[in-house]
C-alpha positions as CSV (number, residue, x, y, z in Angstrom):
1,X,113.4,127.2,178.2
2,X,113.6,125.6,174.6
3,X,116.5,126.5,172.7
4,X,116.7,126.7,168.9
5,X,119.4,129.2,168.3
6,X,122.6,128.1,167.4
7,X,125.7,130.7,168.0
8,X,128.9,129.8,165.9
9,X,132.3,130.8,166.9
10,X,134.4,131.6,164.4
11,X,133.7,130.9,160.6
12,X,135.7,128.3,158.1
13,X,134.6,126.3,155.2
14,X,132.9,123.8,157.2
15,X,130.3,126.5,158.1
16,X,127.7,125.0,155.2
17,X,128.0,121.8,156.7
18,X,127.1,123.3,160.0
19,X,124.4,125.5,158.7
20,X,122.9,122.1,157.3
21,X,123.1,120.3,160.2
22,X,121.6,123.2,162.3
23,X,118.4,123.3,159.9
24,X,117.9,119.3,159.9
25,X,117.6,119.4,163.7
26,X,115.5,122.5,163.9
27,X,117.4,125.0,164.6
28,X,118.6,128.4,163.5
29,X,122.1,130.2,163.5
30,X,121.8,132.9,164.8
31,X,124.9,134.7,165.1
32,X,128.6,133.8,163.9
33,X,130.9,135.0,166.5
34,X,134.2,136.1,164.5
35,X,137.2,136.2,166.7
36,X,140.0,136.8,163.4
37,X,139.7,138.7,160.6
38,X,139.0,136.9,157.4
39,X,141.4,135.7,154.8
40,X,139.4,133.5,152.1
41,X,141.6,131.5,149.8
42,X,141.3,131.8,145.9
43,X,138.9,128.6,146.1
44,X,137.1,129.0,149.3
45,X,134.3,130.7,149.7
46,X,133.5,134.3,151.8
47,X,131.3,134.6,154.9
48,X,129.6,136.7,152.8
49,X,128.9,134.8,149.7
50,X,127.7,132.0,152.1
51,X,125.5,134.8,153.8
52,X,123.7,135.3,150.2
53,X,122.9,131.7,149.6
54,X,121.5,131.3,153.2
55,X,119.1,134.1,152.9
56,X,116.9,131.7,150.6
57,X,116.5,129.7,153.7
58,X,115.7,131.3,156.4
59,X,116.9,134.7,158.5
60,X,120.3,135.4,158.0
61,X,122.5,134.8,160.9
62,X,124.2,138.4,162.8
63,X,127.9,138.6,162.3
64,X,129.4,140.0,165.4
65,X,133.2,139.9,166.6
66,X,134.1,137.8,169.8
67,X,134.6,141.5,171.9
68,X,131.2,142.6,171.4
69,X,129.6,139.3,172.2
70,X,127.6,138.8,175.1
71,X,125.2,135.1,175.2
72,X,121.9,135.3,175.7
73,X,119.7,132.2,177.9
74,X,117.9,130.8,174.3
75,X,121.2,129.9,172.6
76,X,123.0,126.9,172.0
77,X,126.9,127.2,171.0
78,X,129.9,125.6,168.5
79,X,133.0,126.4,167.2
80,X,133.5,126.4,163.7
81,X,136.6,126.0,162.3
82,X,137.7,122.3,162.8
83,X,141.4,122.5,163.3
84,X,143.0,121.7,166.0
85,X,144.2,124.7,167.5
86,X,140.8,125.7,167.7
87,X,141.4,125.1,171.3
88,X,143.0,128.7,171.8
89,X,139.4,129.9,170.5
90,X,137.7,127.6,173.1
91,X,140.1,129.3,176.1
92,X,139.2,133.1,175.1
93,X,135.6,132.2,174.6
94,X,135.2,131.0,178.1
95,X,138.1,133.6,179.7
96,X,135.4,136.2,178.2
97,X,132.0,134.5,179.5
98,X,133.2,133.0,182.6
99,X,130.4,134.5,184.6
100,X,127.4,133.1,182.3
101,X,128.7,129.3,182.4
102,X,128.5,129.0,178.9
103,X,128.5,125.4,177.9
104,X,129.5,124.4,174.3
105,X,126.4,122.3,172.3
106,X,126.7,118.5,170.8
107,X,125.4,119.1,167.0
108,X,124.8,115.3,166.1
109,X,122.9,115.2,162.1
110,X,119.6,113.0,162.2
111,X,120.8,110.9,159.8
112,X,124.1,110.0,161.7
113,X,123.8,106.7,163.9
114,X,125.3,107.1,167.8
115,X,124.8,104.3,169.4
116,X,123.4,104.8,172.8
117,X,126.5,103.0,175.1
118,X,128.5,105.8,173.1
119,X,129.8,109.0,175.1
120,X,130.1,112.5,173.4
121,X,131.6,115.2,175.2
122,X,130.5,119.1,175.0
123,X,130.7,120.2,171.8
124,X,131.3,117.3,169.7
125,X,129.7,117.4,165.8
126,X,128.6,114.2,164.3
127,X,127.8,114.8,161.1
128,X,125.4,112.7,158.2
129,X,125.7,109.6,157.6
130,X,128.2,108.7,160.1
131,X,128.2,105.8,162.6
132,X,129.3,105.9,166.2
133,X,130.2,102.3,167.7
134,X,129.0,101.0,171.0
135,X,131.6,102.0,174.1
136,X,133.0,105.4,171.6
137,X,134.3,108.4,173.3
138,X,134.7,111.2,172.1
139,X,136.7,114.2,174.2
140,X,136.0,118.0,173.5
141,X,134.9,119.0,170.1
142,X,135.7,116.4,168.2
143,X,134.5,117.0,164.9
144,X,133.2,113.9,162.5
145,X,132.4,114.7,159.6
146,X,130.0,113.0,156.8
147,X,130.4,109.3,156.5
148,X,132.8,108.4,159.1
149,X,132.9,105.3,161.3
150,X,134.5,105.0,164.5
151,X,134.8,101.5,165.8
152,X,133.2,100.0,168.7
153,X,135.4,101.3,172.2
154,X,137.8,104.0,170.3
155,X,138.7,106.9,172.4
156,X,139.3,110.1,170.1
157,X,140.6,112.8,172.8
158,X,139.8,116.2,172.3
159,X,139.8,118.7,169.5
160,X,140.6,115.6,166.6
161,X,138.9,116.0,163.8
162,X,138.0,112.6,161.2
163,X,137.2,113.8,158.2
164,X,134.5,112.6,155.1
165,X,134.7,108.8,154.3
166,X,137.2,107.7,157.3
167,X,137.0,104.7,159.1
168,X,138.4,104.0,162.4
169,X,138.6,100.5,163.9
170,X,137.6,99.7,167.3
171,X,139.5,99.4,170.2
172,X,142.0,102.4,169.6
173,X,142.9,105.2,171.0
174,X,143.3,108.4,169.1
175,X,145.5,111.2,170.7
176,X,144.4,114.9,171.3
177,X,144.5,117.5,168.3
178,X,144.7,114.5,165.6
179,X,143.7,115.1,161.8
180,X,142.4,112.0,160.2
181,X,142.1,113.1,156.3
182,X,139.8,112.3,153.7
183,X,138.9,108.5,153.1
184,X,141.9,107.3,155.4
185,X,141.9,104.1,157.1
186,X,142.8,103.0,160.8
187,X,142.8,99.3,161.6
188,X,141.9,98.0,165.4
189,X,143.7,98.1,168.4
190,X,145.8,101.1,167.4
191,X,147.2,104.2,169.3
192,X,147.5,107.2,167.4
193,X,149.8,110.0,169.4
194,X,148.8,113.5,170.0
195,X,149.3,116.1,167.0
196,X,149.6,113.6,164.6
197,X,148.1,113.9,160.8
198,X,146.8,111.0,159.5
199,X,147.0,111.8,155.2
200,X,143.8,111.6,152.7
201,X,143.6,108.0,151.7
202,X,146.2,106.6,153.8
203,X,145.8,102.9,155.2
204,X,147.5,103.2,158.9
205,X,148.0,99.2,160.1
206,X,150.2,100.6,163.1
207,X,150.5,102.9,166.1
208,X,151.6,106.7,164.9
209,X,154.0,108.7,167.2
210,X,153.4,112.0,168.4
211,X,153.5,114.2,165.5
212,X,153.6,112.4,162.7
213,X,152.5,113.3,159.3
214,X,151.5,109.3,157.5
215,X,150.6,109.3,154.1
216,X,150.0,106.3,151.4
217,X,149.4,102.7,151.7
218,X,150.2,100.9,154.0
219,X,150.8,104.6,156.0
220,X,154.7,105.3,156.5
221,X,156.1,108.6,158.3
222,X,156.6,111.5,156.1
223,X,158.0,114.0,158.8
224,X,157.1,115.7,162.2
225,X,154.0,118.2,162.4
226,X,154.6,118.9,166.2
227,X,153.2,122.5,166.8
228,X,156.2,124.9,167.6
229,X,156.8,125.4,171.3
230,X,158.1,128.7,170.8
């Protein structure tokens, strides 16, 4: 069976780029799965108001909240916010669905470049314009967004995030749950630790602890952004 509806868990800011991607390959969103109540900030914009602007392009996808969801056999599935501890949405998702197998979608944009000795893991989003190197892997929704390049042989682990305009040398190896902000820079050859937030237009020229919050040029440590353990 062909499937060309996309299901979206949760909702954030980065739905539009979603959306987009989902019409460039084909597809529509069909539902958004909402598994929190919303809380818009003053300059963000509502699932609703995004709702309205979609309607000029095509059906408007059903909003339904994670308890009431059930999948169906033409659907293809995402997560939608992109931070890190999106992982705790991944776990009730599948604790909820464990009898239908459901297995998460890779949402790469046509204009993105992956080269074809790259590996991408379930649920992974590549967005335009970005370029994957040969020998890349990339663990559990990792999210790339527009304009990003990851060197040739870089492991990302699972639920990182690179954001618009990053580059990321080849032959590193970038820890689980790891921001890397707007336009930053990662030379070669580096290890980045798990946790760790790499700042907007930082230039990182060596490994990053567990943790760490880098800002500026070259990157220096600013302080610990280790989740809580309580």
């Amino acid at each position: 069976m062909s499937k060309n509806k996309l299901v979206i868990f949760g909702s954030s800011n980065i739905l539009s780029d979603l959306f987009d991607c989902a019409l460039a390959n084909g597809l529509t969103v069909s539902r958004i799965v909402l598994h929190l109540p919303e809380t818009p900030g003053e300059r963000d914009l509502s699932l609703a108001e995004r709702l309205s602007v979609w309607a000029s392009y095509g059906p408007v996808p059903e909003v339904v909240e994670l308890a009431d969801f059930q999948p169906a056999q033409d659907e293809l599935y995402l997560l939608g916010p992109t931070t890190p501890t999106r992982h705790v949405l991944e776990q009730e998702i599948l604790q909820r669905c464990p009898a239908h197998g459901l297995e998460f979608h890779t949402l790469i944009h046509p204009r993105a470049y992956v080269s074809p000795l790259a590996k991408l893991a379930a649920g992974v989003f590549i967005g335009a314009n970005s370029v994957i190197g040969p020998g890349a892997v990339l663990g559990r929704h990792v999210f790339v967004n527009r304009g990003v390049t990851i060197g040739h042989d870089t492991h990302i682990d699972a639920f990182s995030r690179v954001q618009p305009g990053s580059n990321v040398g080849g032959l590193s190896r970038i820890g689980h749950s790891v921001t890397i902000a707007i336009g930053a820079t990662l030379t070669e050859r580096l290890r980045i630790g798990d946790h760790a937030f790499i700042g907007a237009g930082a230039v990182v020229i060596s490994d990053v602890e567990a943790g760490a919050l880098m800002v500026g040029n070259p990157a220096r440590f600013k302080k610990s952004v280790l989740p809580s353990s309580d």
